[in-house]
VOGU-3710 file (C-alpha; in Angstrom, 3 decimals, decimal comma):
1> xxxxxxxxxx> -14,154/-3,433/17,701  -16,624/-6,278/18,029  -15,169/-9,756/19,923  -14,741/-11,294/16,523  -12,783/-9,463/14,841  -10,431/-8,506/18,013  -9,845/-12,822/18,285  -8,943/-12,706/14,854  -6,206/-9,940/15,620  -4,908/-12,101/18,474
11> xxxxxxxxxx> -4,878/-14,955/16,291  -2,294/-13,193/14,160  0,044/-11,314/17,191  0,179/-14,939/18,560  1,391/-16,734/15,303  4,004/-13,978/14,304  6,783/-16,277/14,388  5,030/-18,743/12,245  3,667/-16,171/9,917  7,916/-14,940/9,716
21> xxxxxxxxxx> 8,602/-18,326/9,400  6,244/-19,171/6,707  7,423/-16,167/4,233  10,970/-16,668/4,705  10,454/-20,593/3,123  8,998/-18,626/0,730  11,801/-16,355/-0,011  14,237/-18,953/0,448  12,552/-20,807/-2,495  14,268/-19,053/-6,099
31> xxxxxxxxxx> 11,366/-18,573/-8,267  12,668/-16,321/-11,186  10,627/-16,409/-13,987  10,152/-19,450/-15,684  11,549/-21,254/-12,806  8,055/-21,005/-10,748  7,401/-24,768/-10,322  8,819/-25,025/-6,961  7,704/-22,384/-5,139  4,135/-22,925/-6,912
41> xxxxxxxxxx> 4,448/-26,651/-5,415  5,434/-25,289/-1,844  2,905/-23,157/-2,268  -0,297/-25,204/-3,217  0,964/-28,222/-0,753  0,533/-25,322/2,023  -2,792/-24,262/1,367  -4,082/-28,188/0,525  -2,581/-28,568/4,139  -5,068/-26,078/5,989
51> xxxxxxxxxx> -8,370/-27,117/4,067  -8,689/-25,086/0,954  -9,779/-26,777/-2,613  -6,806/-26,271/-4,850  -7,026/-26,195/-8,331  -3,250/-26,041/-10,210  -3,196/-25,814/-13,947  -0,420/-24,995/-16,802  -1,552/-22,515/-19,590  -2,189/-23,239/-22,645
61> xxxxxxxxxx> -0,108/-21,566/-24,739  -1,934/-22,276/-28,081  -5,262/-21,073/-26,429  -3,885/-17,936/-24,051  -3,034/-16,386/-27,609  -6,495/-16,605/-29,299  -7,070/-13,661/-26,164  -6,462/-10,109/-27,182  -4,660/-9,887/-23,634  -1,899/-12,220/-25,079
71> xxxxxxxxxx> 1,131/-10,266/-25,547  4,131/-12,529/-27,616  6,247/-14,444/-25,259  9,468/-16,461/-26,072  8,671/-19,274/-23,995  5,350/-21,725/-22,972  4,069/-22,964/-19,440  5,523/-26,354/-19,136  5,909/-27,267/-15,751  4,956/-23,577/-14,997
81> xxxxxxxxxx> 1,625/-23,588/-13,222  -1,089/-21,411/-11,902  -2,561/-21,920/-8,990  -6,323/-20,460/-6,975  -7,681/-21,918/-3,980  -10,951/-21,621/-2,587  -12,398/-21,462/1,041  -15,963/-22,149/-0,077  -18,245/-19,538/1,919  -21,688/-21,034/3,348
91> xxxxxxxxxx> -23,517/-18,905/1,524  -25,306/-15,603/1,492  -21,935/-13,744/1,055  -20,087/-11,544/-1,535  -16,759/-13,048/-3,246  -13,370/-12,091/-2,655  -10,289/-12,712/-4,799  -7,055/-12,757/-3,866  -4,110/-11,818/-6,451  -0,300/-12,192/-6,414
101> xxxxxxxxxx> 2,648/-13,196/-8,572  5,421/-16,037/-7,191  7,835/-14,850/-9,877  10,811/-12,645/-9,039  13,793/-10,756/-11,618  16,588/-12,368/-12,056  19,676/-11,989/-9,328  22,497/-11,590/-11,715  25,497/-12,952/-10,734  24,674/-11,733/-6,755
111> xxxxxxxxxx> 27,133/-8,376/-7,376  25,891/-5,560/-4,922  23,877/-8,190/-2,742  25,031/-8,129/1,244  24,129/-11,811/1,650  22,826/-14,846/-0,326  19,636/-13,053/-2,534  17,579/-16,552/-1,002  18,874/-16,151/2,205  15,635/-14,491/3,729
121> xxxxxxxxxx> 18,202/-12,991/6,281  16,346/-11,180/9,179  18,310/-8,028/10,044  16,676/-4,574/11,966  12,962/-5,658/11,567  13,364/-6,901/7,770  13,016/-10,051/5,851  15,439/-9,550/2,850  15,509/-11,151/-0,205  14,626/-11,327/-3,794
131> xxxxxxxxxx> 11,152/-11,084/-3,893  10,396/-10,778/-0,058  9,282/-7,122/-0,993  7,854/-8,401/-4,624  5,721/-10,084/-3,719  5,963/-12,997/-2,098  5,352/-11,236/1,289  1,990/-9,906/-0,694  0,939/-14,091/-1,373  1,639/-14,649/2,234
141> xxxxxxxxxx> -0,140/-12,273/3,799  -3,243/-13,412/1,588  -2,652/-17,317/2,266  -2,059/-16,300/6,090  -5,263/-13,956/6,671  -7,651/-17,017/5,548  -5,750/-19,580/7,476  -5,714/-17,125/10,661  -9,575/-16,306/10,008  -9,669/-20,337/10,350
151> xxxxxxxxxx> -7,926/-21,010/13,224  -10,275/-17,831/14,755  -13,262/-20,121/14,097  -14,641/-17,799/11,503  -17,049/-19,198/9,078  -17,370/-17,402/6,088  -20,468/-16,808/3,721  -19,183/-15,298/0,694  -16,579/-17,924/-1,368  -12,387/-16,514/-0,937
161> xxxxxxxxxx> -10,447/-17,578/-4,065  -6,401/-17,069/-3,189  -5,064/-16,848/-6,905  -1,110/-17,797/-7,490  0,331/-16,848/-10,861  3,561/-16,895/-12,520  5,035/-15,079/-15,437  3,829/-11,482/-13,905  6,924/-10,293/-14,393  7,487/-10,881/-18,275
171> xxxxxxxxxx> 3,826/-11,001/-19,516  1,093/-11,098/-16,463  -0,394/-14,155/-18,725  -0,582/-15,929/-15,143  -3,779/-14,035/-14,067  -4,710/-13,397/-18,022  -5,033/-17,390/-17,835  -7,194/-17,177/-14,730  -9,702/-15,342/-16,156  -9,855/-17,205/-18,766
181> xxxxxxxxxx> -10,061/-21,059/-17,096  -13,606/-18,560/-15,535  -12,195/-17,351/-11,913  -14,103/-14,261/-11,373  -15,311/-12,575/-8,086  -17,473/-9,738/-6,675  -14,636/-7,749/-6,023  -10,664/-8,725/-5,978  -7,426/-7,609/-3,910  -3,722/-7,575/-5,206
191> xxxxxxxxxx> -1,062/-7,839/-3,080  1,595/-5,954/-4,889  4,017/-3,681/-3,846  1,706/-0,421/-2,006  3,727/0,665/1,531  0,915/-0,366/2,762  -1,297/2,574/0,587  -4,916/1,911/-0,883  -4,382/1,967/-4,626  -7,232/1,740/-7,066
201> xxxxxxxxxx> -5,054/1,989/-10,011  -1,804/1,404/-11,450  0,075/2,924/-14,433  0,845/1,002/-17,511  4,277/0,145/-19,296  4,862/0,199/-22,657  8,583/-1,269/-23,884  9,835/-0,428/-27,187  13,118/-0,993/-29,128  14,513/1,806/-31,941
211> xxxxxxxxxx> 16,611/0,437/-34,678  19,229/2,887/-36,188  21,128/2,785/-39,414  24,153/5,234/-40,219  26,384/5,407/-42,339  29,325/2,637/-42,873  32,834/3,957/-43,138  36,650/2,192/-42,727  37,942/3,462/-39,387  40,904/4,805/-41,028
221> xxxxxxxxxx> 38,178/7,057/-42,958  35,610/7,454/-40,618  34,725/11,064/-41,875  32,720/9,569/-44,840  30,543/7,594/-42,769  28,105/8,953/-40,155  28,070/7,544/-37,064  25,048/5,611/-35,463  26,171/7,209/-32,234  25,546/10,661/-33,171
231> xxxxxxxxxx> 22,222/9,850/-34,359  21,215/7,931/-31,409  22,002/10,637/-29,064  19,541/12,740/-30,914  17,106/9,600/-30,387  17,968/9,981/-26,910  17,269/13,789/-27,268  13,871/13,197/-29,098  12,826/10,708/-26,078  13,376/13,135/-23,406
241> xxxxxxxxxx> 11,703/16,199/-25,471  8,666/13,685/-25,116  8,538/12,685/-21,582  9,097/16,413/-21,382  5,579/16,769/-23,333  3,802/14,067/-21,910  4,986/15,354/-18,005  3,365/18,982/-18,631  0,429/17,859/-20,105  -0,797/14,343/-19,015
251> xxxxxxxxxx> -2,604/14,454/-15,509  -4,633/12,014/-13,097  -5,905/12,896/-9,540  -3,940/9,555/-8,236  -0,852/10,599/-9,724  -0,312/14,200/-8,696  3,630/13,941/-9,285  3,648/13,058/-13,284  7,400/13,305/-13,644  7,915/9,760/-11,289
261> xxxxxxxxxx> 4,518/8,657/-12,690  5,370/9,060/-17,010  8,848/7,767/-17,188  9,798/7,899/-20,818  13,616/6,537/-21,287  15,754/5,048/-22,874  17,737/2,728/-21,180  19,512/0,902/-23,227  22,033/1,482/-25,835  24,099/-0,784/-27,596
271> xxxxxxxxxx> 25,932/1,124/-30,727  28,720/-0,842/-32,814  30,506/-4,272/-32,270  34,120/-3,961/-32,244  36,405/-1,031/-30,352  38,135/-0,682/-33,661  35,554/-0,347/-36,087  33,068/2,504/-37,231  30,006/2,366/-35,505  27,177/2,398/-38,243
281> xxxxxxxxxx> 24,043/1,136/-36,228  22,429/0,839/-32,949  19,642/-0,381/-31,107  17,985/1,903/-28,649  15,441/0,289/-26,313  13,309/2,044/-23,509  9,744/2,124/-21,996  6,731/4,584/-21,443  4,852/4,685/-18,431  0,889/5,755/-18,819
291> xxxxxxxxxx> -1,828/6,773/-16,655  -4,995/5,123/-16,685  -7,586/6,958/-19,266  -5,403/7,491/-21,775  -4,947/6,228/-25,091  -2,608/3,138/-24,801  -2,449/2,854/-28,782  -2,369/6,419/-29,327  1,103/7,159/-26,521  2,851/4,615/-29,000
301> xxxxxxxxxx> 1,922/6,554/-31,760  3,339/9,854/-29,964  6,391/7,778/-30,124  6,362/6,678/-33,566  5,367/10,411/-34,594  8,147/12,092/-32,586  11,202/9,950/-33,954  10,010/10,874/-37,593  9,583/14,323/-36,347  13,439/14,083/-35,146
311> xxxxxxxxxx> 14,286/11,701/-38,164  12,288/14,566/-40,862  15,121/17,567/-39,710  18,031/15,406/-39,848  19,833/14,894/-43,760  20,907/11,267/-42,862  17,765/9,889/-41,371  15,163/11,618/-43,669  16,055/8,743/-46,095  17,319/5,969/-43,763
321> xxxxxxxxxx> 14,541/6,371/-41,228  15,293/4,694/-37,541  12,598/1,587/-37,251  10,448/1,858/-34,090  9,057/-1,592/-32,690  7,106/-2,340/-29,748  8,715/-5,545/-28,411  8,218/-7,307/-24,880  6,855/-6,036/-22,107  3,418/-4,168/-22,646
331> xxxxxxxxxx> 0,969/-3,352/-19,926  -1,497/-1,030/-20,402  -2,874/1,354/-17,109  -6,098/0,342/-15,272  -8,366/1,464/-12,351  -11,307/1,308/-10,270  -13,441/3,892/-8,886  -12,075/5,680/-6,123  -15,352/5,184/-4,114  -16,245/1,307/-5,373
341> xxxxxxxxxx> -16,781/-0,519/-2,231  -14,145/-2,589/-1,738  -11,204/0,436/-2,037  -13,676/1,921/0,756  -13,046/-1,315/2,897  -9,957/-1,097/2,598  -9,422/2,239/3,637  -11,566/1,995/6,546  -9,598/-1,807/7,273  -6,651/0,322/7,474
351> xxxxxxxxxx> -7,617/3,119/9,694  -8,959/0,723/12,052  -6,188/-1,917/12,537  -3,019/0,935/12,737  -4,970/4,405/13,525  -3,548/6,151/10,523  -5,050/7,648/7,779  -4,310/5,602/4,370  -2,990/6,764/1,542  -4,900/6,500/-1,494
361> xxxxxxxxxx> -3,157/6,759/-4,193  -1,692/5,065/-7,778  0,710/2,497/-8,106  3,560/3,581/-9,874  4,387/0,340/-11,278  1,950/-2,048/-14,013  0,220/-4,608/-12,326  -2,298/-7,960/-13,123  -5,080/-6,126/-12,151  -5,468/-4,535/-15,356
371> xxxxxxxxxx> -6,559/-8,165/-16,679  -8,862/-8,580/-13,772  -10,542/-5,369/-14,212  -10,704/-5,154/-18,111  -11,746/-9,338/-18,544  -12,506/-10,554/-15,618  -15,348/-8,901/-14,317  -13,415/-8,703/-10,947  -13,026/-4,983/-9,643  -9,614/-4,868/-8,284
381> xxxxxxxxxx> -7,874/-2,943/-5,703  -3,648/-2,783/-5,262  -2,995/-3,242/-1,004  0,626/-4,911/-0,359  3,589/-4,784/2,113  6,183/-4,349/0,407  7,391/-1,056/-0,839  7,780/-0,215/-4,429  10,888/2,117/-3,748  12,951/-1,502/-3,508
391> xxxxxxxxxx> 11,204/-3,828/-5,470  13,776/-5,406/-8,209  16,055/-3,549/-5,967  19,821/-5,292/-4,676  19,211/-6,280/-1,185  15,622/-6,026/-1,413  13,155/-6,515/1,898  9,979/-6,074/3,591  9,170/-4,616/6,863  8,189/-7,351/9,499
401> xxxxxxxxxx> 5,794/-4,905/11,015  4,380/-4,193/7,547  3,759/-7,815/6,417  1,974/-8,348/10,047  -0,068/-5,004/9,590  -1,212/-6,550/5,959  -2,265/-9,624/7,216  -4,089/-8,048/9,905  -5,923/-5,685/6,870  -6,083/-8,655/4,381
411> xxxxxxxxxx> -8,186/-11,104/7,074  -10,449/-8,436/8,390  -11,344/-7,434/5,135  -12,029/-10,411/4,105  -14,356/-10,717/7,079  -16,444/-8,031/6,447  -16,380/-8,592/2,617  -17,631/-11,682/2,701  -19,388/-12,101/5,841  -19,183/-14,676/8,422
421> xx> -22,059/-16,677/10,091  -22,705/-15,875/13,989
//
């Protein structure tokens, strides 16, 4: 390891305590979507503070759906802003840029949570907290790795763009917007939830929403009506027969376990509206998970096809047909080659700071990279610290020793990426 890079590793072990520091203020900050401007502020104040050029902008709305990666959203940006800085290179050097979300799922009403879901509590080597996992440690570890590569003395020559979005979690219109206001780069890095793997794609996630109509009936005569219950359990039925299908026969080399990787649910199911009346209709909703390659169009189709396949051997529903409707979230799956350069970097990055062999694998989770790599001419790579077993999970953490290990990866990759000036 050359003298450079080992001061930059110093750099880091000696500000652990600041870089702990830094991402509990972030977790400590609520954020849930569409309640980003604060931690976006924090945020952008931070990196304004150690030298970058910040540029902070709110979307808009009118524009981001002329796109055809707009997906329908119930609210605008107002007061909801994106955010990339830049650590201008000298020159000479390739381009790096930066992804992660601020954003986090809603708490609930705090049920099932040991402490305070802001408290960024530090208990056996964790930071815990919504969003300390997803992703916020992910954003520090990239604003972190160029501050450290600062304080090293490295001078870069290719330009480092650290891009801040919100919304990732309802729409991913945060980095869609990015690409449009014309942030592109030579080669990009997201900071989602990996354990720490090498992940050159990520699986889509396609939400969708079954209407049901049975028959009506007075409780008291409930035999002439047919209940929207029994027919959404065969809706239920139909669902799993496909995941069934699309589990045997879909396949991709990153996703060698199909049944975690293909989820096809339903998970919800509201039937009804009063304990003492006859249940005539329902509302089914559930989501698809897809594998990069395939047909994103064509898997809802499957879906459309198989309730009218169900709907076609059932007396009821052959002439009151259950409505299928693709509503809110829809992400379709997206990769990189598994040799492009910058995975390669990464993987070697890896091997080098901890001694282990990565993992290379697919993220089992959508991600912002598909807008990146489809628009934005910026081939993008999934590298994180927090684990995707606990994202959007009660009590939710990160591993101290991961988030330092992904800081350490993030800054000498961006070293070697980009180049630095002897």
């Amino acid at each position: 390891m050359t003298d450079r890079r080992q001061a930059v590793l110093d750099t880091i072990d000696r500000n652990r305590d600041k870089a702990v520091e830094f991402l509990r203020k972030m977790v400590s900050i609520p954020s849930v979507t569409g309640d980003e401007a604060a931690i976006q502020a924090f945020v952008a104040g931070y990196m304004a503070t150690i030298g970058l050029d910040v540029d902070m902008w709110e979307t808009d709305w009118e524009e981001l759906k002329k796109h055809p990666g707009y997906r329908p959203v119930d609210r605008g940006y107002e007061g909801r802003p994106n955010i990339v800085a830049t650590r201008k290179g000298t020159g000479g050097g390739r381009s790096l840029l930066l992804n992660g979300h601020t954003d986090v799922i809603p708490v609930g009403n705090c049920e099932g949570w040991s402490d305070n879901p802001w408290s960024a509590a530090i208990k056996d080597g964790r930071i815990y907290g919504r969003g300390s996992c997803d992703m916020k440690s992910g954003v520090a570890a990239h604003i972190l790795a160029v501050e450290f590569l600062k304080e090293a003395g490295i001078e870069l020559k290719g330009d480092v763009y650290i891009n801040v979005v919100i919304d990732e979690e309802v729409s991913g219109h945060g980095t869609l917007d990015t690409v449009i206001r014309g942030y592109k780069a030579d080669a990009g890095i997201s900071g989602e939830t990996s354990d720490l793997a090498v992940q050159p794609a990520c699986i889509g996630r396609i939400w969708f929403q079954i209407d049901v109509q049975g028959k009506p009936a007075g409780i008291q005569q409930r035999y002439l009506g047919i209940s929207a219950i029994d027919l959404g359990n065969k809706i239920v039925q139909a669902v799993q027969e496909l995941e069934d299908h699309r589990v045997a026969t879909v396949w991709h080399p990153l996703y060698p376990n199909a049944l975690d990787s293909l989820p096809c649910i339903i998970g919800s199911f509201q039937a009804g509206n009063y304990p003492s009346a006859f249940p005539a209709s329902a509302v089914l909703k559930g989501s698809i998970g897809t594998v990069p390659g395939e047909d994103h169009e064509g898997v809802k189709q499957s879906l459309v096809d198989k309730i009218a396949e169900v709907a076609a051997e059932d007396e009821w529903m052959r002439d009151h047909p259950p409505v299928v409707r693709f509503v809110g979230y829809d992400a379709e799956a997206s990769e990189i080659p598994r040799d492009h350069a910058i995975v390669e970097l990464l993987a070697d990055t890896y091997r080098s700071v901890t001694g282990k062999e990565p993992v290379i694998s697919g993220r089992q989770g959508a991600a912002d990279t598909r807008f990146l790599n489809q628009y934005g001419e910026t081939p993008t790579v999934i590298f994180g610290p927090g684990s995707t077993a606990v994202m959007h999970a009660n009590d939710e953490y990160v591993s101290i020793d991961d988030y330092m290990t992904a800081i350490k990866v993030m800054a000498l990759c961006i070293l070697e990426w980009c180049g630095s000036d002897d």
